[in-house]
DOGU-751740 format. One record per residue: residue in one letter; y, x, z of N, C-alpha, C in turn. Coordinates in steps of 0.2 Angstrom, whole numbers, plus 2048, in hexadecimal, padded with zeros to 3 digits. Layout:
% DOGU-751740
AYXZYXZYXZ...
//
This chain:
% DOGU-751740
XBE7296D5BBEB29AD60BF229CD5DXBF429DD56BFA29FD54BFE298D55XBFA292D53BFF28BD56C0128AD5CXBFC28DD5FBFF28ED68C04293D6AXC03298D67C0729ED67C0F29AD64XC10299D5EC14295D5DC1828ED62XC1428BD64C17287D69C1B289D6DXC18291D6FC1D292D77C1E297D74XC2229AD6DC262A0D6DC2D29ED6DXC2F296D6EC37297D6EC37296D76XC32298D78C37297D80C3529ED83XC3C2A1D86C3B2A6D8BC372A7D90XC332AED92C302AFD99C372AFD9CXC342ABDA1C3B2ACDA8C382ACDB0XC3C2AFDB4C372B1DB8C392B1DC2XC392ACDD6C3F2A7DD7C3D2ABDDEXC422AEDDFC402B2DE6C3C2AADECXC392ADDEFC372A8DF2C3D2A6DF8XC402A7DFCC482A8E00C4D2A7DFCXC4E2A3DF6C552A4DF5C5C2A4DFBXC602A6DF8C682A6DFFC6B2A0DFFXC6D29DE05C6C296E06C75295E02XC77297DFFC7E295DF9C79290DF5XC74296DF3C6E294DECC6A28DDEFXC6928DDF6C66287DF7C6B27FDF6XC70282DFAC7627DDFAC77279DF2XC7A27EDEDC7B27DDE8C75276DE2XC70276DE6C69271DE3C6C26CDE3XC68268DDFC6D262DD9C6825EDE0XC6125EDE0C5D25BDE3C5F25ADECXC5E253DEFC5E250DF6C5B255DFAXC5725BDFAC5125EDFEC55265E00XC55267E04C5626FE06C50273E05XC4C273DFFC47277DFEC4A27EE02XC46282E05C47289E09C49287E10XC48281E12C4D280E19C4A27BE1CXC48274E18C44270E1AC3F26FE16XC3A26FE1CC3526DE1DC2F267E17XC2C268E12C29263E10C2425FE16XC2325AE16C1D257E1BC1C251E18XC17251E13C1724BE0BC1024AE0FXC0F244E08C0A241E07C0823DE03XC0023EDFFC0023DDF7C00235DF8XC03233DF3C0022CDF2BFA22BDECXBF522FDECBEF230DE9BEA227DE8XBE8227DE1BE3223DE0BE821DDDDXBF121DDDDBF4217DDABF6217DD4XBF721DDCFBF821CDC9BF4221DC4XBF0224DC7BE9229DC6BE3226DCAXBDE222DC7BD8221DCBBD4227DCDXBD2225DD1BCF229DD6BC9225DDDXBC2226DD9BBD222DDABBC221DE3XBBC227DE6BBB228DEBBC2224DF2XBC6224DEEBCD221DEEBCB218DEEXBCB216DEABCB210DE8BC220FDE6XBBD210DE9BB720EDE6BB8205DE3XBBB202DE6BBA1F9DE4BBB1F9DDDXBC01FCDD8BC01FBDD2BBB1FFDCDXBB7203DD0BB2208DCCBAD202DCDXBAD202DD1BA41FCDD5BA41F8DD1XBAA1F4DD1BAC1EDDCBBAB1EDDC8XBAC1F4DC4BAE1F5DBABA71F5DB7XBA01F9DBDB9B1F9DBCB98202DBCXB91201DBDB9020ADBDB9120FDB9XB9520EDB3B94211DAFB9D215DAFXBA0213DB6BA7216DB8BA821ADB8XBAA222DB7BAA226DBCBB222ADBEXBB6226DBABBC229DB9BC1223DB5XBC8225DB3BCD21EDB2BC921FDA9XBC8223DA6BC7223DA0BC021ED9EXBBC220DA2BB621DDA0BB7216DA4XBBD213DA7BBC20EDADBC2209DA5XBC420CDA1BC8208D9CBC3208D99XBBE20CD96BBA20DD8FBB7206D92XBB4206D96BB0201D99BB11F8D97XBB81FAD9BBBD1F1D9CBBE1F1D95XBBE1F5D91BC41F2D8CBCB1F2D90XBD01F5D8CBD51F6D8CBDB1EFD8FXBD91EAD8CBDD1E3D91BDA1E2D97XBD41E3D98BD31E1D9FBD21E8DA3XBD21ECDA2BD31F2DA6BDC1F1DA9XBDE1EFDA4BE91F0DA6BE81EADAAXBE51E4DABBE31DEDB0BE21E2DB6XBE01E5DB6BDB1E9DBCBDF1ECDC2XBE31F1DBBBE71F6DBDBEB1F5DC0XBF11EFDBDBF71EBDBDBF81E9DC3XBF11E5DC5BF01E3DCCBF01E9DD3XBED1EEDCEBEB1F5DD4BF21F7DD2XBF51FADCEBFB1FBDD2C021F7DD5XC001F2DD7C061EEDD9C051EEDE0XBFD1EEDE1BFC1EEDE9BF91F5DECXBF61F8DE7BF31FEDEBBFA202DF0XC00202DEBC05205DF0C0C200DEEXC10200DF5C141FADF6C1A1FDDFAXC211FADFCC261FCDFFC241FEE06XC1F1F8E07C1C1FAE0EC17202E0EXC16204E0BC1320DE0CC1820FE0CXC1C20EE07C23214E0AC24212E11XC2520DE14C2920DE1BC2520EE1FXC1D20EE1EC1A210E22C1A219E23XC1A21AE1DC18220E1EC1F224E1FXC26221E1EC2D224E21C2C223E29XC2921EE2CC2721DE32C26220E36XC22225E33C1B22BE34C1E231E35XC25231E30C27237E33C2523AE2DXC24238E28C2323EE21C2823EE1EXC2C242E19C31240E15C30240E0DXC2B242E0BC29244E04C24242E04XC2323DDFDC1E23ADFBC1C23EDF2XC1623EDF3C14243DEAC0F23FDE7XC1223BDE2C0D235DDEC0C23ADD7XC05238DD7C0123CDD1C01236DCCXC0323ADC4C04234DC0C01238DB9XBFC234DB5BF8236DAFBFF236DABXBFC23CDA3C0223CD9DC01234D9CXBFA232D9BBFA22AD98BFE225D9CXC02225D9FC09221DA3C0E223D9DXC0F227D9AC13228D93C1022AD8DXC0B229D8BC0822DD85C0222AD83XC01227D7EBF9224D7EBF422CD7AXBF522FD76BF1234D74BEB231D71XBEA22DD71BE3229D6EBDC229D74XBE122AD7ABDA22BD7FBD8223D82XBD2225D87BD021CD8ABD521DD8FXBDA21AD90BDF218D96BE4212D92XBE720ED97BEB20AD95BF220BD97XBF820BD94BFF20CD98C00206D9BXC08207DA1C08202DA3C0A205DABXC0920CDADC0B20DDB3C10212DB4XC13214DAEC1B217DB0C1F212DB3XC2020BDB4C26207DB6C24209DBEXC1F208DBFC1E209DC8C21210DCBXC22216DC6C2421BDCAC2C21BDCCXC2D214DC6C37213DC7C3520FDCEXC3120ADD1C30207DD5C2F20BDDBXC2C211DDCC2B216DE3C31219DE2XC3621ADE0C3C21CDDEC41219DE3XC42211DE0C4620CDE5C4320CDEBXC3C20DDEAC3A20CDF4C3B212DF4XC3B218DF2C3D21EDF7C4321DDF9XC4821BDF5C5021BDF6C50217DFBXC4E212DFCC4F20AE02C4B20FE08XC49213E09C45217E0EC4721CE12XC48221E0FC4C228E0CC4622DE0DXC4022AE08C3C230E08C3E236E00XC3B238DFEC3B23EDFBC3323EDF5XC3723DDECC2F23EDE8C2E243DE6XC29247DE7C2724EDE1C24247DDCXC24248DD6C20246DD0C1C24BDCFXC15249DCEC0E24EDCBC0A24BDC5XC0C24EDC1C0924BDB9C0124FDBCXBFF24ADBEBF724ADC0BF224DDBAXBF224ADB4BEC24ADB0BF124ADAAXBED250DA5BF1252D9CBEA250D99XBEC252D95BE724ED90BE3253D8CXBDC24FD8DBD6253D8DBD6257D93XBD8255D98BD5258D9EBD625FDA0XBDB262DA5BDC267DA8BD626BDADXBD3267DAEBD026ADB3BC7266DB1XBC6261DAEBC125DDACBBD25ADB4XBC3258DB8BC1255DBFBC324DDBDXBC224ADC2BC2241DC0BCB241DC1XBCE243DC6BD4241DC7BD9243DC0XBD7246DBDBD924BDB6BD8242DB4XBD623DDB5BD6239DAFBCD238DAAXBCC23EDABBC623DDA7BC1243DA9XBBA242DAABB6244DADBB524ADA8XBB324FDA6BB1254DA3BAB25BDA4XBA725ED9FBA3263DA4BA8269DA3XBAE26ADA0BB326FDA2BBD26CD9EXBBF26FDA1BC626DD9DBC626CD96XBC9269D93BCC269D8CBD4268D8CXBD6268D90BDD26AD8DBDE274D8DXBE2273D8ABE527AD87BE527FD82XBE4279D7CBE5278D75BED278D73XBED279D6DBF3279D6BBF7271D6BXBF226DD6ABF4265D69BF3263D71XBF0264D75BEE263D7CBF5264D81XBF826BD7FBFF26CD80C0426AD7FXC0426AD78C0A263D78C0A25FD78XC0625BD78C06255D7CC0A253D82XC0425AD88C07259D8DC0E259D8EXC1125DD8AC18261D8BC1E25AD88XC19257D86C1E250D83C1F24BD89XC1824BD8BC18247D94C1E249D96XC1E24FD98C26255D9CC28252D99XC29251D93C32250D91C34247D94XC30243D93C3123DD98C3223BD9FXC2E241DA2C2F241DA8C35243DABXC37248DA7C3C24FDA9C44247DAAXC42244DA7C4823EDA9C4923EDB1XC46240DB4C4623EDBBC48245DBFXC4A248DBAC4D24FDBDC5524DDBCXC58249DBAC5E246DB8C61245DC0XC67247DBDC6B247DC5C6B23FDC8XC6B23CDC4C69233DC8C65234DCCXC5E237DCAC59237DCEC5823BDD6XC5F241DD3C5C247DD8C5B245DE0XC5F240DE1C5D23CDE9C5623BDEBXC5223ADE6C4E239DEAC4723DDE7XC4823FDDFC43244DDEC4424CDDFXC4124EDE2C42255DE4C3F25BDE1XC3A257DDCC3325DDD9C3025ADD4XC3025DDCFC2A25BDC9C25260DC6XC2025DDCBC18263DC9C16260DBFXC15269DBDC12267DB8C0D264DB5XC0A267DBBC02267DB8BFF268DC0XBF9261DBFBF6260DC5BF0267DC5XBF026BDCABE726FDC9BE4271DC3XBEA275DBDBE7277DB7BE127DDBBXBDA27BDB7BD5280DBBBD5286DB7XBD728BDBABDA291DB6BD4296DB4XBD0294DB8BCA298DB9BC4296DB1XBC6290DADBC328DDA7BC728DDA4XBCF28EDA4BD328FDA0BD8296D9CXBDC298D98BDF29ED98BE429ED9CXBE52A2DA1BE92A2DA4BF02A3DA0XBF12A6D9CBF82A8D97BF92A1D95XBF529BD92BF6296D8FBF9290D96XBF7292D9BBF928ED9FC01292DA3XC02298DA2C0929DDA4C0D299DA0XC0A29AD98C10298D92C1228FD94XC0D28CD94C0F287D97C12284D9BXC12287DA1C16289DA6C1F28ADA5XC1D290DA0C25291DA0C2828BD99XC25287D97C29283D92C2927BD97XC2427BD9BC26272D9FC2C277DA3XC2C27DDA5C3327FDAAC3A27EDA7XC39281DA1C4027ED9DC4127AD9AXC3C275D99C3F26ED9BC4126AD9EXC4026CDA3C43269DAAC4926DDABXC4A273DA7C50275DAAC54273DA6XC53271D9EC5826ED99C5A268D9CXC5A263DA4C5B25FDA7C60260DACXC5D265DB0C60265DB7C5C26CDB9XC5C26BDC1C5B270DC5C5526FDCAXC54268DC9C4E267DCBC4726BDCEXC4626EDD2C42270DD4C3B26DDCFXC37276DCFC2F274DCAC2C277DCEXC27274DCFC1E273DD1C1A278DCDXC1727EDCEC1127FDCAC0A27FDCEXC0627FDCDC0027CDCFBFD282DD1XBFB287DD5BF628FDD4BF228EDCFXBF128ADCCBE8289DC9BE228EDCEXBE528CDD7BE028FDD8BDE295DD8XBE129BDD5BE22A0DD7BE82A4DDCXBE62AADDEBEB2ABDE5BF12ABDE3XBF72AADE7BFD2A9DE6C002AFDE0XBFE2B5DE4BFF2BBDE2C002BCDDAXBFB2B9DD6BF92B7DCEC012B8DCDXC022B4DCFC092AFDCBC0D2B3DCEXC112B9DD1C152BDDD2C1A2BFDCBXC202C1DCBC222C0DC5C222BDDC0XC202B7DC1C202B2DBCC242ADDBEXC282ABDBAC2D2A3DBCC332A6DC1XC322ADDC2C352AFDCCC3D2B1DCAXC3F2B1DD0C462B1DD0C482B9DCEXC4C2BADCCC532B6DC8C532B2DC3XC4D2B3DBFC4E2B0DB5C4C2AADB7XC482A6DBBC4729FDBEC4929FDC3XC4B298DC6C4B295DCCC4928EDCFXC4928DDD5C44288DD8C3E287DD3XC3B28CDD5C33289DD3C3028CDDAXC2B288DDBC27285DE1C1F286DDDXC1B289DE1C1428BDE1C11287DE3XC0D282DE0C0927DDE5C02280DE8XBFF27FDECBF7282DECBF527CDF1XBEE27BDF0BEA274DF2BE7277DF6XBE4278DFDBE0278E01BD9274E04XBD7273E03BCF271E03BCA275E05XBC6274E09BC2277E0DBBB275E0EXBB7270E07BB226DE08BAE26BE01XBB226BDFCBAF270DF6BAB275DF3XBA7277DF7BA327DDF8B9D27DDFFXB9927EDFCB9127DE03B93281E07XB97285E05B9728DE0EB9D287E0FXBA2287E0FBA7283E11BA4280E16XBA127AE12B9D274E16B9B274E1CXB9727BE1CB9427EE20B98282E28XB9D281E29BA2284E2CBA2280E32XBA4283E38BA527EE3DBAE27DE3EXBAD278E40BB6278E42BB827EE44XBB7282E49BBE286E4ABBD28BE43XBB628CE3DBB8290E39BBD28EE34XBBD287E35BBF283E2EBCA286E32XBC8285E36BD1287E38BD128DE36XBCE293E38BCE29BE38BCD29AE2FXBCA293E2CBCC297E25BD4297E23XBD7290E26BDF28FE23BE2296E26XBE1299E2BBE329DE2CBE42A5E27XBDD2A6E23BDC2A9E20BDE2A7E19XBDF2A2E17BE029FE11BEA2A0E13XBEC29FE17BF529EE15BF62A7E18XBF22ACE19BF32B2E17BF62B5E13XBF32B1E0CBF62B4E06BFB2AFE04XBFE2AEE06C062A9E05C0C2AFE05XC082B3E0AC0E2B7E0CC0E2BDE05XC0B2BCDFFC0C2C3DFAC0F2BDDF6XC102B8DF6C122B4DEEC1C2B3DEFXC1E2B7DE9C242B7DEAC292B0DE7XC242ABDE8C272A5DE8C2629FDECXC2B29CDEFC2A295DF3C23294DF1XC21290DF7C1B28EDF4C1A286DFBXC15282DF9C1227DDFCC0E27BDFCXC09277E01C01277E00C0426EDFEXC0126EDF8C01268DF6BFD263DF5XBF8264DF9BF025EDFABED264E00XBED260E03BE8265E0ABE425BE0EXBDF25CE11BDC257E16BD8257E1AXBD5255E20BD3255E26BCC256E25XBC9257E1EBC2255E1EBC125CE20XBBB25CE24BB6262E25BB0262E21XBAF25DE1EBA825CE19BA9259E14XBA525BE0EBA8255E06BA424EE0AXBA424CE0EB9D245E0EBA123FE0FXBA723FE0CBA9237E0ABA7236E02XBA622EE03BA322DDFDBA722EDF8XBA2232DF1BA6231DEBBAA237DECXBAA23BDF0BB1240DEFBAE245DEAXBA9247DE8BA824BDE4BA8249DDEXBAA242DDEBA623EDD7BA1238DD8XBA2231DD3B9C22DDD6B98231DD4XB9222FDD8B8B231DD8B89238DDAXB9023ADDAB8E243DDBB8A246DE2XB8A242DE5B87245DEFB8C248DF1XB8824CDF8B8E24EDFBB89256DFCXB8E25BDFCB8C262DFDB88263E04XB8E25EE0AB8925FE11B8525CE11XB81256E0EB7A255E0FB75256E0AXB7725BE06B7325EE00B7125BDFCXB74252DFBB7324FDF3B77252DEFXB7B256DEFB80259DEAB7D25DDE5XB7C25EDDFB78261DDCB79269DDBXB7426FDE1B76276DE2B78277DE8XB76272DEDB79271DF6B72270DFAXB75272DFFB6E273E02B7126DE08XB6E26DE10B6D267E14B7226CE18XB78269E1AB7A26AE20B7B268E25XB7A261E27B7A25CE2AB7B253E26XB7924EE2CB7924AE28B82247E27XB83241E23B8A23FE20B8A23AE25XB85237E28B8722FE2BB8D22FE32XB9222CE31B9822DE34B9D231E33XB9D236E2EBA023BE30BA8239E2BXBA8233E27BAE232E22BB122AE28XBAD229E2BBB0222E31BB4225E36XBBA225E38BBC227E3EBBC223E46XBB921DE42BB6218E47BB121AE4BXBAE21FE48BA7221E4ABA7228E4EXBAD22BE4CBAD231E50BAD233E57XBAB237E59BAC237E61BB223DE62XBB523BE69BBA23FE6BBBA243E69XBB424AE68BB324FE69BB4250E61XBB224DE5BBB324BE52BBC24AE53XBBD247E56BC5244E55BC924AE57XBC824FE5DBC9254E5DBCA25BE5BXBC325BE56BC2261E50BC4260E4CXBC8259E4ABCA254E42BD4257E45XBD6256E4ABDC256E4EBDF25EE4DXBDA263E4FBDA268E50BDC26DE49XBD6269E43BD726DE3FBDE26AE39XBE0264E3CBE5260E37BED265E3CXBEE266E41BF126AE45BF4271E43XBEE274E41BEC27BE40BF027CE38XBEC274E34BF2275E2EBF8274E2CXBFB270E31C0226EE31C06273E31XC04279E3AC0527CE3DC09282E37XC01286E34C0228BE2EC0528CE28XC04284E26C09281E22C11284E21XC12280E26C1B27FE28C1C286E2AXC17289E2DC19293E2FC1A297E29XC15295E25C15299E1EC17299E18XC17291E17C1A290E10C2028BE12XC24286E0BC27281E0EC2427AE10XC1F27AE0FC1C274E14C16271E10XC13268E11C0D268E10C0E261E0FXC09260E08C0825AE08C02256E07XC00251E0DBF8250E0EBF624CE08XBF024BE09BEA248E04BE7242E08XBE723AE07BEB239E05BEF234E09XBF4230E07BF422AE0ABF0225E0EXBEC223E09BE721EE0BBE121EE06XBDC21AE0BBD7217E03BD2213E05XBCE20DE02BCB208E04BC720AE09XBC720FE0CBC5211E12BBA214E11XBB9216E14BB421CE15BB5222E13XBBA225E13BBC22BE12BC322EE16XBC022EE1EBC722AE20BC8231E23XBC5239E22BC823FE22BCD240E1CXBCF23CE17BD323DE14BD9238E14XBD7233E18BDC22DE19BE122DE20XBE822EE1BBEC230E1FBEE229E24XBEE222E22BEF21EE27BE921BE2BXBE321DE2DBDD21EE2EBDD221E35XBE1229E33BE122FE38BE622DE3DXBEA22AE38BF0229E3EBF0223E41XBEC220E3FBEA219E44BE321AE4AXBE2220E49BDD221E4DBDF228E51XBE522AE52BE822DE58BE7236E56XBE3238E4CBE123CE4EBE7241E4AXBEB240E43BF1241E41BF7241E47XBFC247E47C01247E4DC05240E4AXC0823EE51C0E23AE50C1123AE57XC1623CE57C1A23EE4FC16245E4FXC1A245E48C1724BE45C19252E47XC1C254E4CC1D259E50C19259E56XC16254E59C11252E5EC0C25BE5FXC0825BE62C02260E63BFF25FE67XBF825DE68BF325DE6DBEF263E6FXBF1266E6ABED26EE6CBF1272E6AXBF327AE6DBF827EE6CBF8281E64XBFE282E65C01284E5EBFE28BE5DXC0028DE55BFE295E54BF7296E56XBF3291E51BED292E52BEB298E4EXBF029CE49BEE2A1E45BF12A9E47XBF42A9E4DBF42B0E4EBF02B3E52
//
């Protein structure tokens, strides 16, 4: 504790009206009118962080013993896992998804990227995918989309979820060593807060979903305020904090304006994580976003939902985890039956009446969104397909995503 106390005593508490005065806005080194326009993103999830439910075809291949990118190297061995990979990042995302997705009317794209892209740590992953993020870079500039960077996964695990890099039965990062580490990631990333970049990067999240609820929240504050002044040893860059999940509220006076500036609240929105969730019919699952950006309005800092999607039910495969089940058909272990899964991740299979509660409730968060915070960025892209409540070229190919993205088939202001 006293080495961690030590880590964060040369950096100041500092503390970001959510409105700043459009002088303040003007003066941003970054391409974005944070406070004025509109985020309308979308993750490029499953490309430089695996993500089973995302890409099953490379977990299937590597064999059952997969359940995450750690144990998917431990397995291959380190040269044929980078075989694997090399190939999965060249094609899982290409110039062509920017222009598809600048098409679409989105402007900002949020690529989540492990410390192990810069840091080996002695962990099972292989580097080899920092070049790709200079690669989404030149295709955002040939485009004119817009990158948050999100350092997805620290070492020993923020949250001890698969996406974190490594599967876990609770967090390990938040040690003295765990922290610097990650804070060494920040300082390579932090390059991209560099006036070159500022065209097209507009946001660097520090930390993907630290689960605050396993962790101390003071170790993740302090850490907080030392990735913030690294990024500001750079520029002006606008910084990403993650809620860990708890209400906005928490984090009042922390990072806030005057003593900081441009920091941005992320909060993730999901609705299917939980048996009572599951259990919700469409119009509750809208009444919930409703009650959920309620409390937007006590947090004295910008703020954005930074993963929200259409599912009404965890029952695409894998989303919990391989093998894990799903909540609504009560294979999940501590879930009870709420109806069956078959059809419900195919939008091939939906009838009008499904494509209209999937339309209604993706409306509803667009809607709230953009009324209450600075905007929203979906979950995800794409993925080898059965999971096509979370598959944003999926949605939009089957007429139930707006297009354009101002479109409405059902009236607006579904939360007053």
């Amino acid at each position: 504790m006293k080495l961690l106390q030590l880590l964060f005593s040369v950096v100041a508490v500092v503390s970001a009206l959510p409105y700043p005065e459009s002088s303040q806005i003007e003066s941003r080194g970054v391409s974005f009118a944070w406070g004025s326009q509109k985020v309308k993103g979308v993750s490029l999830g499953g490309w430089l962080v695996l993500e089973g439910w995302i890409t099953p075809s490379l977990y299937t291949a590597a064999g059952p013993s997969v359940i995450d990118e750690w144990t998917f190297t431990q397995k291959l061995g380190k040269v044929e896992a980078l075989k694997r990979l090399k190939n999965h990042w060249n094609t899982w995302v290409t110039l062509a998804d920017f222009q598809k997705i600048q098409k679409a009317g989105f402007n900002v794209v949020r690529i989540p990227i492990g410390y192990w892209a810069y840091a080996d740590f002695g962990g099972q992953y292989v580097q080899g995918s920092a070049p790709y993020m200079d690669n989404a870079i030149t295709w955002a500039r040939q485009t004119g989309l817009k990158i948050i960077i999100d350092l997805h996964g620290a070492p020993k695990s923020q949250n001890g979820w698969e996406h974190s890099g490594h599967t876990l039965p609770r967090p390990g990062w938040g040690d003295a060593q765990s922290v610097a580490w990650t804070l060494q990631v920040l300082t390579s990333i932090s390059k991209y807060a560099k006036p070159q970049y500022q065209d097209v990067v507009v946001a660097i999240e520090l930390l993907n979903e630290p689960l605050l609820s396993s962790l101390d929240p003071n170790t993740v504050r302090n850490f907080y305020t030392s990735g913030y002044n690294l990024i500001r040893r750079v520029s002006d860059t606008p910084v990403l904090l993650h809620d860990g999940f708890w209400d906005p509220a928490y984090w009042n006076g922390f990072l806030s304006w005057p003593a900081a500036y441009n920091v941005i609240l992320d909060h993730h929105e999901y609705q299917v994580f939980d048996s009572y969730l599951n259990s919700m019919s469409p119009a509750q699952h809208r009444s919930q976003v409703c009650s959920s950006t309620k409390a937007f309005a006590d947090s004295d800092k910008w703020q954005v939902v930074g993963e929200w999607s259409a599912a009404l039910t965890d029952c695409a495969p894998w989303v919990n985890g391989r093998f894990a089940g799903h909540r609504f058909d009560g294979s999940f272990p501590g879930s009870w039956y709420i109806g069956s899964c078959a059809g419900r991740s195919d939008v091939r299979t939906w009838s009008q009446a499904m494509k209209n509660d999937y339309r209604m409730y993706i409306e509803a968060q667009m809607d709230s969104y953009e009324a209450k915070t600075q905007g929203w960025i979906f979950w995800n892209f794409k993925t080898e397909g059965g999971a096509d409540e979370w598959d944003l070229y999926k949605l939009l190919g089957a007429g139930v995503f707006p297009q354009p993205l101002s479109a409405r088939a059902f009236p607006r202001n579904v939360c007053r």
